[in-house]
ZAMARGU-4260 file (C-alpha; in steps of 0.2 Angstrom, whole numbers, plus 5000, padded with zeros to 4 digits):
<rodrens>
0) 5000/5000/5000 | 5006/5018/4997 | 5005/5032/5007 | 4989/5043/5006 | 4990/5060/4998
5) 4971/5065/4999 | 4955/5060/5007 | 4952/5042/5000 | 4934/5036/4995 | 4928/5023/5005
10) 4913/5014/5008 | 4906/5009/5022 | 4894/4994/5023 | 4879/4993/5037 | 4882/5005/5051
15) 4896/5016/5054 | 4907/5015/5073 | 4919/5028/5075 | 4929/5034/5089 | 4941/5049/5094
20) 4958/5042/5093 | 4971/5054/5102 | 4988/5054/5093 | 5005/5058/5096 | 5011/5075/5091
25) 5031/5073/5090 | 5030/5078/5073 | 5018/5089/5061 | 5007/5075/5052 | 4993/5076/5039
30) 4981/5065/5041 | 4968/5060/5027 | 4954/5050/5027 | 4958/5033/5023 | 4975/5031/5034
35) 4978/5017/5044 | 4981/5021/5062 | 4991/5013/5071 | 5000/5011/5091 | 5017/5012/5085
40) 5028/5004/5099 | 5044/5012/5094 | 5037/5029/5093 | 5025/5030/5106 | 5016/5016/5117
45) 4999/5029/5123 | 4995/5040/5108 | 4990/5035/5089 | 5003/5038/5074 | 4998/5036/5055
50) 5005/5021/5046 | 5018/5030/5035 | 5025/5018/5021 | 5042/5031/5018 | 5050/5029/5035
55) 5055/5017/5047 | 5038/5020/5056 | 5032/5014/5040 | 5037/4996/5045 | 5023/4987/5056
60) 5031/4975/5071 | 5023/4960/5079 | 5020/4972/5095 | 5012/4988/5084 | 4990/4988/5087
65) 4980/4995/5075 | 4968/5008/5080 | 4956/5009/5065 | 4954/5019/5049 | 4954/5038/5049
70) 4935/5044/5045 | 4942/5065/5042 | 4956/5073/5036 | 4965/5081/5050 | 4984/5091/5052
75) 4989/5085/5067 | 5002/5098/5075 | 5017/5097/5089 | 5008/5113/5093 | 4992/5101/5100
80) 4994/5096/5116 | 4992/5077/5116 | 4975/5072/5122 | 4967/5088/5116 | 4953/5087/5106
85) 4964/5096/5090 | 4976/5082/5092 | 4963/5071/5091 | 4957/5061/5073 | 4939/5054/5073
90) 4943/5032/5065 | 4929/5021/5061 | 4933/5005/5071 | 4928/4986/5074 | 4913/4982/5070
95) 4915/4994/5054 | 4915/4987/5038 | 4924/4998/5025 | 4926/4997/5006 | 4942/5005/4998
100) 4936/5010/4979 | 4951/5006/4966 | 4947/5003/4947 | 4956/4988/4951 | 4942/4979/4954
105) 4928/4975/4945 | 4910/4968/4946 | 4913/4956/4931 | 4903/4938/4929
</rodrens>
């Protein structure tokens, strides 16, 4: 998967469960809708960071937990005290069942 540069389109079937997930703010991050979200244990162990394919964070271990899927587009800043609700990016979470749309598939017989 690639990193996200925009708000994906996604699909959500039934009914949508999202929660706030607090994140860390060590470093300025976009955050787009779409981004997986993940406890990344050799960054911080309390506070969200976005899966980010270009850097070493980018590489998911065996103790990481993923959070859920960011449901908004959000800058978060070192500026945002952690726990604050600006430092904050509302996921949709278990039981959500989400769709990413790709022309790769198709709905042929």
């Amino acid at each position: 998967m690639s990193n996200l540069s925009a708000d994906a389109p996604l699909r959500v079937w039934g009914e949508a469960h999202t929660e706030g997930i607090d994140m860390d703010n060590a470093s300025q991050v976009a955050i787009y809708k779409g981004h997986p979200i993940i406890i990344n244990q050799s960054v911080d162990t309390l506070y969200g960071t976005d899966w980010d394919d270009g850097t070493g964070e980018g590489v998911v271990a065996a103790t990481d937990v993923f959070l859920g899927i960011a449901a908004e587009g959000k800058t978060i800043k070192t500026s945002h005290a952690e726990g604050s609700p600006q430092a904050r990016v509302e996921c949709y979470v278990e039981p959500t069942i989400l769709g990413f749309k790709s022309t790769v598939f198709t709905n042929a017989d």
